[in-house]
Structures are given as structure tokens and as C-alpha cells.
Backbone as ProteinMPNN parsed JSONL, in Angstrom:
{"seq_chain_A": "XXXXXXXXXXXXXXXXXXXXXXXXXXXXXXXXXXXXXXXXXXXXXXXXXXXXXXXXXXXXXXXXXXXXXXXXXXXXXXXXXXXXXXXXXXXXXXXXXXXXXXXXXXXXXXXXXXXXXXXXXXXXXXXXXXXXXXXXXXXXXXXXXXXXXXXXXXXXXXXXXXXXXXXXXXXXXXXXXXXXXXXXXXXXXXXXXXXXXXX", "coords_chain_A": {"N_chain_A": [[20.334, 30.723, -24.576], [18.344, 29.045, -24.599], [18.122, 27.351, -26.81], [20.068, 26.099, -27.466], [20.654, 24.469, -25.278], [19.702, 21.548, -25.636], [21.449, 21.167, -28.256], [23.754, 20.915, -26.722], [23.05, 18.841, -24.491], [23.208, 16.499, -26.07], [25.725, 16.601, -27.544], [27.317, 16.396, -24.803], [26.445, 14.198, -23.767], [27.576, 12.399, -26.086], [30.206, 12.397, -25.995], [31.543, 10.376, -24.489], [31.002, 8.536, -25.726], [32.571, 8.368, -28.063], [35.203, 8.81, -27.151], [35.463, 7.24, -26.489], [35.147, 4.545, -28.45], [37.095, 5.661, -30.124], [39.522, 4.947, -27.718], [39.307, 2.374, -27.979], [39.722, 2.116, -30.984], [42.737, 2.961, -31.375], [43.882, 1.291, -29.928], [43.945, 1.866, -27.363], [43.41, 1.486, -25.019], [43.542, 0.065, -21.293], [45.667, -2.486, -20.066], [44.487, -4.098, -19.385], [42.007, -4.674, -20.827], [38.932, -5.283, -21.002], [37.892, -4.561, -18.32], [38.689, -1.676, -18.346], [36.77, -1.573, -20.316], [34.365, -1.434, -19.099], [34.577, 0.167, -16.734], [34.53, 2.862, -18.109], [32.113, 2.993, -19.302], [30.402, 2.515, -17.443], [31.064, 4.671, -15.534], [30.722, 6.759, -16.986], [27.688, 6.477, -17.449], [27.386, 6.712, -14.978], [28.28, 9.587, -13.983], [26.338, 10.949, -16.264], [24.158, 10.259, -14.765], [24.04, 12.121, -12.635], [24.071, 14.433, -13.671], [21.639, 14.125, -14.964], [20.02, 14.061, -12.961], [20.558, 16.767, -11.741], [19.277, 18.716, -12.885], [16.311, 19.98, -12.241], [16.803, 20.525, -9.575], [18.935, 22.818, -9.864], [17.313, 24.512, -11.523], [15.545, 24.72, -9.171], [17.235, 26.488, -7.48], [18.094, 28.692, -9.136], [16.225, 29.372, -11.152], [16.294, 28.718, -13.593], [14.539, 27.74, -16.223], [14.865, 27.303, -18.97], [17.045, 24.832, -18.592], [15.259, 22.387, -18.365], [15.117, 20.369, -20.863], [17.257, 18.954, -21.352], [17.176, 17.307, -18.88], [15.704, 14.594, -19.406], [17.197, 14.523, -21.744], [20.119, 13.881, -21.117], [19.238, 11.928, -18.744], [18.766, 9.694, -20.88], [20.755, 9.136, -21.946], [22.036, 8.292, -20.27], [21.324, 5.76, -19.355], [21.659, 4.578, -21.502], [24.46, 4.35, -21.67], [24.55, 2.893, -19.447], [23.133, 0.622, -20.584], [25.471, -0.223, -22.311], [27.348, -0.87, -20.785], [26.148, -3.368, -18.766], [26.177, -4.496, -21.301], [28.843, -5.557, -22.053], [29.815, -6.363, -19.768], [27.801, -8.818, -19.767], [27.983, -9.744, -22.016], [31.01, -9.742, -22.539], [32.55, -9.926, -20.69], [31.822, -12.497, -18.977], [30.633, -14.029, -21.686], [27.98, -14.486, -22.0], [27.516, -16.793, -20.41], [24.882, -17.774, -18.425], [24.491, -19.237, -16.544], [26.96, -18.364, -14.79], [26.877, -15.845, -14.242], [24.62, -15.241, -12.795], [25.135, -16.73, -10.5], [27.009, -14.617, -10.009], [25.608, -12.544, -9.297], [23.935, -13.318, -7.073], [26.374, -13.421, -5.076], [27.556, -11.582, -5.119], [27.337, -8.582, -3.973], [27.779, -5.623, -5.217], [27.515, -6.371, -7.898], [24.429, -7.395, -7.898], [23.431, -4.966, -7.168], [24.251, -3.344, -9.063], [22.419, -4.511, -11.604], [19.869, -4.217, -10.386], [19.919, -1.338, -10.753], [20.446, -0.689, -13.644], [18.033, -1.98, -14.59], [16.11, -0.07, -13.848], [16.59, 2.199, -14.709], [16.113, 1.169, -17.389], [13.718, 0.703, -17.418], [12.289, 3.037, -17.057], [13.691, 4.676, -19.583], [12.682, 3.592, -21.572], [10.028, 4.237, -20.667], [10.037, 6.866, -20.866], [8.502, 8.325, -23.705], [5.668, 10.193, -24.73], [3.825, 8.585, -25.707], [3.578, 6.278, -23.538], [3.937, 8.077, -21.4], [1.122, 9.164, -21.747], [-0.087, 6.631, -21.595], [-0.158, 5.696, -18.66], [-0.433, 8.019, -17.424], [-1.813, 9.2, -13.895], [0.094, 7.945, -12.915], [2.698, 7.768, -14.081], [4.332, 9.899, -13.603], [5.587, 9.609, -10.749], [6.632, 7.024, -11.103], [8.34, 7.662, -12.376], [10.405, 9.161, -10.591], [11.609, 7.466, -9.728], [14.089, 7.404, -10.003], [16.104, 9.028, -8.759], [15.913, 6.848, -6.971], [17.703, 4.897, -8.436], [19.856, 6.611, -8.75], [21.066, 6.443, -6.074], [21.169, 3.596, -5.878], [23.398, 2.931, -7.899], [25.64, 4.464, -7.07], [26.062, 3.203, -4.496], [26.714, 0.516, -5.806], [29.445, 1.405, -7.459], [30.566, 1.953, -5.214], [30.679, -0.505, -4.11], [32.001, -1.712, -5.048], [34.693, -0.249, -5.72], [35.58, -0.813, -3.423], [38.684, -0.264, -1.407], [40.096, 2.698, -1.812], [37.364, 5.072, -1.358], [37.163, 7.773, -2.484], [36.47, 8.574, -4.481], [33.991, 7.433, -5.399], [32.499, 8.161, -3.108], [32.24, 10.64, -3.109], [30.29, 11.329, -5.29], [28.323, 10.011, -3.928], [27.553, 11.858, -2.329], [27.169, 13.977, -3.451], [24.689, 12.972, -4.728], [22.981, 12.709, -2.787], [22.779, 15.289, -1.648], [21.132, 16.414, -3.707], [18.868, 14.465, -3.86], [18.009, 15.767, -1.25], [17.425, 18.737, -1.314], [15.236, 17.571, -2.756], [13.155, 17.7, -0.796], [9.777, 18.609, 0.083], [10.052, 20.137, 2.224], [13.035, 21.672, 2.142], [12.624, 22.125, -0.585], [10.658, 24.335, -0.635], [11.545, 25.858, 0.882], [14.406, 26.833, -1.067], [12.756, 27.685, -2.733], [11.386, 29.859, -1.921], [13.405, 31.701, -1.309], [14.594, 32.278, -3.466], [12.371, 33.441, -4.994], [12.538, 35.86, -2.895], [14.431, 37.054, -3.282], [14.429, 37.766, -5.845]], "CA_chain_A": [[20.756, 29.392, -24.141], [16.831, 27.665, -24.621], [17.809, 27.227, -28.199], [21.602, 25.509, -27.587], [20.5, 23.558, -24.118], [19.541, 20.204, -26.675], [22.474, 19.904, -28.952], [25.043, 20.724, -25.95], [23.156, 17.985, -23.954], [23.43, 15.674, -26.847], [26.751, 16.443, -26.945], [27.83, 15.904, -23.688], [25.862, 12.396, -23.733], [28.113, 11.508, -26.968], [31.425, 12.712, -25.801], [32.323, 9.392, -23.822], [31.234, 7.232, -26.379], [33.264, 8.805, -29.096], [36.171, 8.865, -26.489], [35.559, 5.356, -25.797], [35.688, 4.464, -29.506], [38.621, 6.258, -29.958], [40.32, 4.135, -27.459], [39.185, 1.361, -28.851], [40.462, 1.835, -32.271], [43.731, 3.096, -31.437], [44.373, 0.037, -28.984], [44.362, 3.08, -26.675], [42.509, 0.719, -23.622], [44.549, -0.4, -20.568], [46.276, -3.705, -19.883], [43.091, -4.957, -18.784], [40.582, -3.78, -21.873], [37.593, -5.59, -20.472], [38.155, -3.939, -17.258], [38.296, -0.414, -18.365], [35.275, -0.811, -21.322], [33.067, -1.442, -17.632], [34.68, 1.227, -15.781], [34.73, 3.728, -18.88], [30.941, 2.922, -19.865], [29.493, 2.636, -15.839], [31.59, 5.795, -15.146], [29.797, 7.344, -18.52], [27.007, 6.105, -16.99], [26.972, 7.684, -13.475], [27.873, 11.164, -14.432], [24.888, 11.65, -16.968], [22.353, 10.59, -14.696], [24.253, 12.699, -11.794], [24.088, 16.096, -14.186], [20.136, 14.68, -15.268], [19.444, 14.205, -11.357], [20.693, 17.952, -10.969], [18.735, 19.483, -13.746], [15.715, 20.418, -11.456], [17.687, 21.453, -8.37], [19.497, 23.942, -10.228], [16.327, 25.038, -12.254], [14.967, 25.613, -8.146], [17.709, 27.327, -7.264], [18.163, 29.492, -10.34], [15.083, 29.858, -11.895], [16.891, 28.866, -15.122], [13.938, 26.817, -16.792], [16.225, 26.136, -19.867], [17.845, 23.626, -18.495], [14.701, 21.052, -18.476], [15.475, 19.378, -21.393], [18.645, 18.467, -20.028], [16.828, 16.499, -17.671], [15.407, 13.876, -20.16], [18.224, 13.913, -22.507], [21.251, 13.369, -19.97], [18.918, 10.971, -18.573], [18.276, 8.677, -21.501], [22.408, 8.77, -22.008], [22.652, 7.534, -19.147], [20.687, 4.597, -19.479], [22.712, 4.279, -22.62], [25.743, 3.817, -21.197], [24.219, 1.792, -18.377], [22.849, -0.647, -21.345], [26.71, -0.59, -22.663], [27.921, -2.029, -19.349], [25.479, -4.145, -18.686], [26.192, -5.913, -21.987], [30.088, -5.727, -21.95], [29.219, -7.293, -18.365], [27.117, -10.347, -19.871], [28.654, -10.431, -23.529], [32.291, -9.407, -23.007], [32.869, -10.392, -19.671], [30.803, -13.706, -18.969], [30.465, -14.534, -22.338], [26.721, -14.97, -21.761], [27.108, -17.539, -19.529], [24.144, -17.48, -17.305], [24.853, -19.787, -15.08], [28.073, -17.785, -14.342], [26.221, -14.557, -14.544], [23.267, -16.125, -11.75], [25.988, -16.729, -9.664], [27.738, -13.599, -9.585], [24.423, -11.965, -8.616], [23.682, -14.035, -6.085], [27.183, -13.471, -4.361], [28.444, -10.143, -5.173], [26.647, -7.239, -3.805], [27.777, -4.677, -6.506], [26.833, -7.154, -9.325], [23.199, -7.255, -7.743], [22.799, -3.714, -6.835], [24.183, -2.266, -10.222], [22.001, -5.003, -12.35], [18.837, -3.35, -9.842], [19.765, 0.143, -11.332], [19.911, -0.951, -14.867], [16.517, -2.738, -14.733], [15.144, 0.817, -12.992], [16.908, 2.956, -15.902], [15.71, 0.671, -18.431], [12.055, 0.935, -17.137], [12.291, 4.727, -17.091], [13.816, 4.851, -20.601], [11.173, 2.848, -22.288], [8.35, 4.715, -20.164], [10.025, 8.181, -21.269], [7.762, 8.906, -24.427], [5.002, 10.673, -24.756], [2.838, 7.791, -25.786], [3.974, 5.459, -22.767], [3.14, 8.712, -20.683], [-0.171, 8.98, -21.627], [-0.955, 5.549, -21.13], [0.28, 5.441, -17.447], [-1.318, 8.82, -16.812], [-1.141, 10.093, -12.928], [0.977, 6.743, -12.407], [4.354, 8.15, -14.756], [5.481, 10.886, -12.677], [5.932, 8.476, -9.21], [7.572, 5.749, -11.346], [9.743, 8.62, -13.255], [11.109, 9.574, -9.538], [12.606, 6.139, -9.366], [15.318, 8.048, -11.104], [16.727, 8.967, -7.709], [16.353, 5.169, -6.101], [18.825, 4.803, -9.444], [20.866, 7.134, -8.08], [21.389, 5.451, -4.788], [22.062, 2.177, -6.46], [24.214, 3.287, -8.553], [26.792, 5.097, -5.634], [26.223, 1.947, -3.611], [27.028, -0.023, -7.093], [30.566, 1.694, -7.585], [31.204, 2.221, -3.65], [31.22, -1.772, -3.345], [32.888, -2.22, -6.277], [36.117, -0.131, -5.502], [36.442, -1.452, -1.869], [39.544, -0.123, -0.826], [39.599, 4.445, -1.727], [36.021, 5.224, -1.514], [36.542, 8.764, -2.308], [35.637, 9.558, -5.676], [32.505, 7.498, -5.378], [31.911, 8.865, -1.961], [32.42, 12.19, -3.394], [29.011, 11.146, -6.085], [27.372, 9.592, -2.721], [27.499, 12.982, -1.456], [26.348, 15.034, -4.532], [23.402, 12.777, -5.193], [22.241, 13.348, -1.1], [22.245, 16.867, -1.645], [20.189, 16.353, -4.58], [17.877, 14.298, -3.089], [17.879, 16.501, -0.266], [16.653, 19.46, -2.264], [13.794, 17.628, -3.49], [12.403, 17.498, -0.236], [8.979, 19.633, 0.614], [10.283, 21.666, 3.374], [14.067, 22.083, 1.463], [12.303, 22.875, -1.712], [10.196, 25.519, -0.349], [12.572, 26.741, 1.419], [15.193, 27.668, -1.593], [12.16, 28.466, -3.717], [11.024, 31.418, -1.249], [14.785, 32.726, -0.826], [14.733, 32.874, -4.49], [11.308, 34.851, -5.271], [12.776, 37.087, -2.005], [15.439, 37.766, -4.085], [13.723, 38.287, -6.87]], "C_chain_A": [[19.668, 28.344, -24.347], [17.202, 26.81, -25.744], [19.251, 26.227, -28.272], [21.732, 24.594, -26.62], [20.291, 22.151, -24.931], [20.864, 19.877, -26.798], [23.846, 19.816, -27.747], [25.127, 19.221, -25.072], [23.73, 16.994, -24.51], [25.113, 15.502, -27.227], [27.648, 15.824, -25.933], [27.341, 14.597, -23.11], [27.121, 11.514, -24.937], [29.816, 11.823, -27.176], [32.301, 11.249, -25.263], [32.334, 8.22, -24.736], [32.107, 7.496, -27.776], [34.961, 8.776, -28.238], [36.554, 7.804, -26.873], [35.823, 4.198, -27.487], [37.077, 4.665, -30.421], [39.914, 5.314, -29.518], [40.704, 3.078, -28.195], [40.155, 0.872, -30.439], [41.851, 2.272, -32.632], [44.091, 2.064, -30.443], [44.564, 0.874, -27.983], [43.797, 2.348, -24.987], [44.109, 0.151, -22.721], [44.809, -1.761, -20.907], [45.393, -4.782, -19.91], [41.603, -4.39, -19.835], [39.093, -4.129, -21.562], [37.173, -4.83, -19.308], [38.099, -2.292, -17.61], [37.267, -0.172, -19.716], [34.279, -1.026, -19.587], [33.481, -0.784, -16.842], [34.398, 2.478, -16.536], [33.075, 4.028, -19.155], [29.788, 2.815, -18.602], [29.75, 3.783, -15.693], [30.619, 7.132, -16.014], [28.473, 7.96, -18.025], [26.332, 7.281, -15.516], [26.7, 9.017, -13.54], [26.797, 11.178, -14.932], [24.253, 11.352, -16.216], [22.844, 11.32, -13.358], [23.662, 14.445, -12.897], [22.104, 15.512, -14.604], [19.891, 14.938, -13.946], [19.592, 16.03, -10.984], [20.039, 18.859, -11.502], [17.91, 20.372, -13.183], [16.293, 21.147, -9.781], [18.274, 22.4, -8.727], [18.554, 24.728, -10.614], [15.956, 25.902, -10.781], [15.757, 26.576, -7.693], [18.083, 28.589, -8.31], [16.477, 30.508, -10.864], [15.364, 29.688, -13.193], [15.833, 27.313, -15.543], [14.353, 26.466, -17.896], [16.828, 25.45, -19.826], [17.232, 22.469, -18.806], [14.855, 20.382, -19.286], [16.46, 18.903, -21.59], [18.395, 17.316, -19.878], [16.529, 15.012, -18.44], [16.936, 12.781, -20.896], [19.598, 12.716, -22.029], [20.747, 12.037, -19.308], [19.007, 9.738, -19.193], [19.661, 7.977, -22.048], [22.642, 7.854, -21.147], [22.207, 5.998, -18.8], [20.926, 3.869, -20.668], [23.492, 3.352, -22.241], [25.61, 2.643, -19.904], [24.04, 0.256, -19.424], [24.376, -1.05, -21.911], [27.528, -1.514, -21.574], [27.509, -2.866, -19.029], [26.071, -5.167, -19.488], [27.571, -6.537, -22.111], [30.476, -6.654, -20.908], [28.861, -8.535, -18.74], [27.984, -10.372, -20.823], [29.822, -10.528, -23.458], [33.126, -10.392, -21.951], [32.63, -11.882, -19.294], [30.493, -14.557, -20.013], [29.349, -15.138, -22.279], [26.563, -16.115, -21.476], [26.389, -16.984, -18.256], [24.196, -18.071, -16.144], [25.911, -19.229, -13.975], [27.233, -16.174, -13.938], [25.183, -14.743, -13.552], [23.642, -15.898, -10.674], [26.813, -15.693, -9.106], [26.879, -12.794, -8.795], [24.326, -11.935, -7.744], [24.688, -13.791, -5.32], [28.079, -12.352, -4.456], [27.496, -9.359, -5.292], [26.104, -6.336, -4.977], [27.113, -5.067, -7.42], [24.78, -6.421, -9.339], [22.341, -5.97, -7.833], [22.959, -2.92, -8.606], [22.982, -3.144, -11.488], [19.819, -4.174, -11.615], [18.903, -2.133, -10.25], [19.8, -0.085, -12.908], [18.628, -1.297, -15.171], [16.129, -1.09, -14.396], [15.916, 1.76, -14.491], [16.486, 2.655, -16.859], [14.351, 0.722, -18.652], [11.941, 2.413, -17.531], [12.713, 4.871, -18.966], [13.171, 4.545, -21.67], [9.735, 3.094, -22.053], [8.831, 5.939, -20.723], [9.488, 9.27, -22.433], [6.476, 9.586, -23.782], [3.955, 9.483, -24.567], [2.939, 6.896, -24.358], [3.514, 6.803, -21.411], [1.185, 9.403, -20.241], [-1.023, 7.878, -21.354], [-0.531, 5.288, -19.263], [-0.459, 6.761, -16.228], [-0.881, 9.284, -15.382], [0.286, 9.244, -12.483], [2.586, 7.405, -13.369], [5.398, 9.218, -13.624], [5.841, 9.718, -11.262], [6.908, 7.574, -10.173], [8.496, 6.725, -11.798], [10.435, 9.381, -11.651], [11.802, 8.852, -8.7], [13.636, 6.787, -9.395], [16.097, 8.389, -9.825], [16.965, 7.277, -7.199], [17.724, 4.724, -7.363], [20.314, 5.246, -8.975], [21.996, 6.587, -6.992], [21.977, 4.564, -5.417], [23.342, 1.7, -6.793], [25.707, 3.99, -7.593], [26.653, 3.675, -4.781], [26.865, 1.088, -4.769], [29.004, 0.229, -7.23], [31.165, 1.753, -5.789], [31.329, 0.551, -2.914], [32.109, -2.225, -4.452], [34.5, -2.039, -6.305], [36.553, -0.535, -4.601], [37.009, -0.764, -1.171], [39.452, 1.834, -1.09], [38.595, 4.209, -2.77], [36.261, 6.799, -1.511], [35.735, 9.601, -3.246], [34.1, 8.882, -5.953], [31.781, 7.686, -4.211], [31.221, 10.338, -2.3], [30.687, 12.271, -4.587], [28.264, 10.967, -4.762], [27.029, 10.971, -2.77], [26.425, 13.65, -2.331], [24.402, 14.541, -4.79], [22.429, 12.92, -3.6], [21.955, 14.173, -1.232], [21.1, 16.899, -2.68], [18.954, 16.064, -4.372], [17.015, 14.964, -2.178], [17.081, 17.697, -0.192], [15.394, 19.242, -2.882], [12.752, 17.08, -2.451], [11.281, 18.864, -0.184], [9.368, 21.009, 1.453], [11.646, 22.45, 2.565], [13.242, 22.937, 0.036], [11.279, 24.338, -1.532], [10.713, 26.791, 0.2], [13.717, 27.647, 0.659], [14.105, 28.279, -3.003], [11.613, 30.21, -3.681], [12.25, 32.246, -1.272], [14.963, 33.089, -2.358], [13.848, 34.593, -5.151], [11.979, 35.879, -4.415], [13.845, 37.801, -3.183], [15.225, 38.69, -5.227], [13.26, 39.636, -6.937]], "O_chain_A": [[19.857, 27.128, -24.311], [16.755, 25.664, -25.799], [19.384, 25.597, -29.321], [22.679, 23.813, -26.715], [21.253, 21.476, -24.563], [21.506, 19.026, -26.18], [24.726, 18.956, -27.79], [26.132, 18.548, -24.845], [24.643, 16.416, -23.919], [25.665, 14.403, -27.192], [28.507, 14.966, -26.137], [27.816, 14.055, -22.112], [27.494, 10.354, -24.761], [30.495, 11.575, -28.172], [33.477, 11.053, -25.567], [33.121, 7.274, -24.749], [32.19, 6.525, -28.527], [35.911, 8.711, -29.018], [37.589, 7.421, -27.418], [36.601, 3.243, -27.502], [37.765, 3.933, -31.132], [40.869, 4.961, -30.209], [41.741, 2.791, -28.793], [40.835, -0.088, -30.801], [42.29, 2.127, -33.772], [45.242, 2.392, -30.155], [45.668, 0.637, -27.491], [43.943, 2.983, -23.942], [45.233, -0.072, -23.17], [44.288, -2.259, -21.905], [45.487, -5.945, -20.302], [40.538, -3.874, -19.496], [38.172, -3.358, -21.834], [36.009, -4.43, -19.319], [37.265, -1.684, -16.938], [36.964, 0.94, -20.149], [33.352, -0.226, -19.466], [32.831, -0.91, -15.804], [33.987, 3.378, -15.805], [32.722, 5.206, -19.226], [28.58, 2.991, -18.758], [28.709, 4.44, -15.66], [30.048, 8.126, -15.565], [28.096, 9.132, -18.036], [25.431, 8.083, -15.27], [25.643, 9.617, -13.34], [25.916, 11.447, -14.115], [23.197, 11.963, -16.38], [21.898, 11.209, -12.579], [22.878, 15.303, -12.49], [21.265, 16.41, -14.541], [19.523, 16.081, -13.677], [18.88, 16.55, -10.125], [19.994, 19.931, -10.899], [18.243, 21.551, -13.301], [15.993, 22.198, -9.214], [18.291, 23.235, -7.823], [18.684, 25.865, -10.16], [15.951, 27.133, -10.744], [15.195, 27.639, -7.429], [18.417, 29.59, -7.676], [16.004, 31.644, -10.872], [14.792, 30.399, -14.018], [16.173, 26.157, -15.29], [14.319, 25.251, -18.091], [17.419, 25.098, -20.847], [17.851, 21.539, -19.323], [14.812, 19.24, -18.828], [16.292, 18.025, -22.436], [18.974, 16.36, -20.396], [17.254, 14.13, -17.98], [17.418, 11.649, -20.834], [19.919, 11.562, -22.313], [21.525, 11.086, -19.231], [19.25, 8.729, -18.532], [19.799, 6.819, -22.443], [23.312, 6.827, -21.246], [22.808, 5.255, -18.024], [20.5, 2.732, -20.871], [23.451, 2.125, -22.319], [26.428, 1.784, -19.573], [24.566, -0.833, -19.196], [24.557, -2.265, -21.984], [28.13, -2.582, -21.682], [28.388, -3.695, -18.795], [26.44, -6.268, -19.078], [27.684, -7.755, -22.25], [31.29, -7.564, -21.063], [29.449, -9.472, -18.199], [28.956, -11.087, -20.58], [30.249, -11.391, -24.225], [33.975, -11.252, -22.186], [33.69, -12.499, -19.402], [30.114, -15.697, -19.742], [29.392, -16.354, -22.465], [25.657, -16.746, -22.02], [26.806, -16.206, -17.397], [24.012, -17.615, -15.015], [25.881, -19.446, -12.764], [27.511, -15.766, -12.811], [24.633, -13.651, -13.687], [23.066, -15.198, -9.842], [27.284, -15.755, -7.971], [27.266, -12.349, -7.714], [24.488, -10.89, -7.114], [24.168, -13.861, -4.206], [29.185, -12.263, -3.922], [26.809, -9.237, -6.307], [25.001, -6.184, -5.501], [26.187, -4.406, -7.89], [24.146, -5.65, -10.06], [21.205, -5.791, -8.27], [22.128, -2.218, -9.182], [22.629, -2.368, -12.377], [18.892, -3.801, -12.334], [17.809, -1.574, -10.165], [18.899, 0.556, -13.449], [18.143, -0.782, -16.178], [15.419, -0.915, -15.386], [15.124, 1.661, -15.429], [16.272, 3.592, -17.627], [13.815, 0.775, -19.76], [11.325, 2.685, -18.562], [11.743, 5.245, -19.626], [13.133, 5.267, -22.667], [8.722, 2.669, -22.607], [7.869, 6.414, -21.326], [9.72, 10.479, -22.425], [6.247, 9.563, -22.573], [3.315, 9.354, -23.523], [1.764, 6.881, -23.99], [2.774, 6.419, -20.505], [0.5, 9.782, -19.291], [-2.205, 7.912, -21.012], [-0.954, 4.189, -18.906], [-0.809, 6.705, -15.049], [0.253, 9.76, -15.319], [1.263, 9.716, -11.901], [3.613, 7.209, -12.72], [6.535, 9.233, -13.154], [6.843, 9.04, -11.49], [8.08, 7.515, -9.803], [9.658, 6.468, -11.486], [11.086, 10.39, -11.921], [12.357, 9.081, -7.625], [14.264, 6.591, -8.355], [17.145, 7.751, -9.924], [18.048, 6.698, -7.112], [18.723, 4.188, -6.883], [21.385, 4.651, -8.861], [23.212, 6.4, -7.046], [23.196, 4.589, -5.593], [24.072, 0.782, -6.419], [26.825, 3.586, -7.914], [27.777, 3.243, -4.528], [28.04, 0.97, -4.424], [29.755, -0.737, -7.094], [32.337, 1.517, -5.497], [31.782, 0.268, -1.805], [32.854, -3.204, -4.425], [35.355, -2.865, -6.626], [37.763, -0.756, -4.536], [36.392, -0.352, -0.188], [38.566, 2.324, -0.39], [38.538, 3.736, -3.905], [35.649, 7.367, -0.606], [34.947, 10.544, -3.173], [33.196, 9.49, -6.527], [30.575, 7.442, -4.173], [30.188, 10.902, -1.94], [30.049, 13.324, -4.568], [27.503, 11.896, -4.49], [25.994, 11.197, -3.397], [25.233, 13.832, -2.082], [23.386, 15.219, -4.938], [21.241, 13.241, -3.577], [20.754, 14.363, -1.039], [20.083, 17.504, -2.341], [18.012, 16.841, -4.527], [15.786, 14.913, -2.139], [16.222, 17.863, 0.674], [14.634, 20.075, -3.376], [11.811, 16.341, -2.742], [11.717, 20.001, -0.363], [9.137, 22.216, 1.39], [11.525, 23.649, 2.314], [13.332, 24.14, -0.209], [11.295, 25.25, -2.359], [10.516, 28.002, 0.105], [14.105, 28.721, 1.119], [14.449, 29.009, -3.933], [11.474, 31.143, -4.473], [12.128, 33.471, -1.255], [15.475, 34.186, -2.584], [14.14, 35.746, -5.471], [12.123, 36.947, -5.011], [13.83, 38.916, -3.706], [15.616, 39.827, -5.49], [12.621, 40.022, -7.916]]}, "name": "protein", "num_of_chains": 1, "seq": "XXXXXXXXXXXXXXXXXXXXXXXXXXXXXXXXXXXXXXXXXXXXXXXXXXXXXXXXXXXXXXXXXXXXXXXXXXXXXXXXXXXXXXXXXXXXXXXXXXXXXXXXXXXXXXXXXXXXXXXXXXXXXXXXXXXXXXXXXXXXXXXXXXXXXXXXXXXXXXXXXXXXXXXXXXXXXXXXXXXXXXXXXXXXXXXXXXXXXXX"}
């Protein structure tokens, strides 16, 4: 599986946008096509950095160190598809009016909070080389664990957005808690020892 963990990620990063193309060119989009390229390309979005966020939690519970480059890949999708919404958002939506675009910020929660997780994905994706890690030195890992505060955002992001049934982005709330949850000191020691016992 060390040797097939890459192209599956890569895969499963270029499944939505080949979907989403798809639609596209068969007129295959709802009623509302602006409306589902920013639910189709946020949604995109969430998952990959829910499956990078889980990469390491599974690795502790497992012991399956083939997964880590996963963690990266899925990640950098996801900050993909975050940059696709984003711009469908200013360009499609707004028609890069900023003044309109200022304003929405300023007065809609969601707007604010999901334009705060793009900026934090976009930082991370542009620090994720090698070279950009060596110049940042002990300082990369702390900023590369934003990647959770993303998380958050991002579930607060869609959970003000739908309003009315909060369950399928409740149902992410949840997953990325546990996640979190797991990457505490006492939790992580805790399913790392029940593993070795096992072992």
C-alpha cells in the first residue's frame, strides 16, 4: 500500500474536480449554477482537509505509517478547492466587486469566517515545501498545526451558512473534535500505549 498511498490520494483530490467539470459541460449544474459551483467546490473542499486532518490519528491508532503522505497531498487539495470557491465567490458571484465583497464580510458571519480559513489554507499551502520549511525552521511545524484552527473555521463556515438542518455539517463538527481530540498529550498517549500493549 506505501507504493499506491500517492496516486490514490491524488486521485481522490481530482475526483470532484473532474465531477465538477463534468457537470459543467453537460449543463448538468442545478437551477441555481452559481450556487452549487460554491457548494460543490467548499464541499470538495471540507472533505479533503477532513480525510488530511485524519491522516495522523489513524496512523496513531493503527500504526499504519503509509498513510503520511496522504496528509500533505489531501491537504494541498483542499486548499485547492478552497482557492476554487473563494474565486467563484469574488469572480462568479460578486463579479469582483469589492465594495460588495467588503460588505458581505463585514455583515455575514460565514462570509468572514470561511474567507479566515482560506487565508490560513493558503498560508499553509505556500509554506508546504521543503524550501519554505527550511527557511522557517522550528517555527513551520506550530504554523503547519493551524491546519486544525482551519478545521474549526471551516465547520463554523458551513454550519452558519446552512442555518436551518445543521446535521450534515454538525456531523463534520463532530468528526473534526474527535480529531482534534486525539491530538491531545494525554489522548495521544493514551491510544499510543493501548496500541504498543497490543502489539
Amino acid at each position: 500500500m506505501r507504493g499506491a498511498i500517492k496516486p490514490l490520494a491524488h486521485l481522490g483530490g481530482l475526483i470532484p474536480l473532474g465531477l465538477l467539470i463534468g457537470a459543467v459541460l453537460t449543463h448538468n449544474l442545478s437551477v441555481n449554477p452559481i450556487q452549487d459551483l460554491t457548494l460543490r467546490t467548499g464541499k470538495a473542499a471540507l472533505i479533503l482537509l477532513v480525510v488530511s486532518l485524519s491522516v495522523t490519528p489513524v496512523k496513531l491508532v493503527t500504526g499504519w505509517s503509509w498513510l503520511l503522505p496522504a496528509r500533505k497531498i489531501c491537504g494541498l487539495y483542499a486548499a485547492f478547492y478552497a482557492f476554487l470557491h473563494f474565486s467563484v465567490f469574488v469572480g462568479v458571484d460578486y463579479f469582483f466587486s469589492w465594495e460588495l465583497i467588503k460588505q458581505a464580510i463585514a455583515e455575514k458571519p460565514f462570509v468572514l469566517v470561511g474567507f479566515l480559513a482560506f487565508l490560513v489554507l493558503a498560508v499553509l499551502a505556500i509554506t508546504s515545501t521543503r524550501g519554505w520549511k527550511r527557511r522557517l525552521k522550528k517555527r513551520w511545524k506550530p504554523l503547519h498545526r493551524l491546519v486544525y484552527l482551519a478545521g474549526v473555521l471551516v465547520v463554523f463556515h458551513f454550519l452558519w451558512l446552512v442555518k436551518s438542518d445543521i446535521r450534515e455539517p454538525a456531523t463534520y463538527g463532530v468528526i473534526v473534535g474527535l480529531l482534534l481530540l486525539v491530538r491531545l498529550p494525554l489522548v495521544r498517549n493514551f491510544v499510543t500505549g493501548l496500541r504498543k500493549a497490543e502489539a
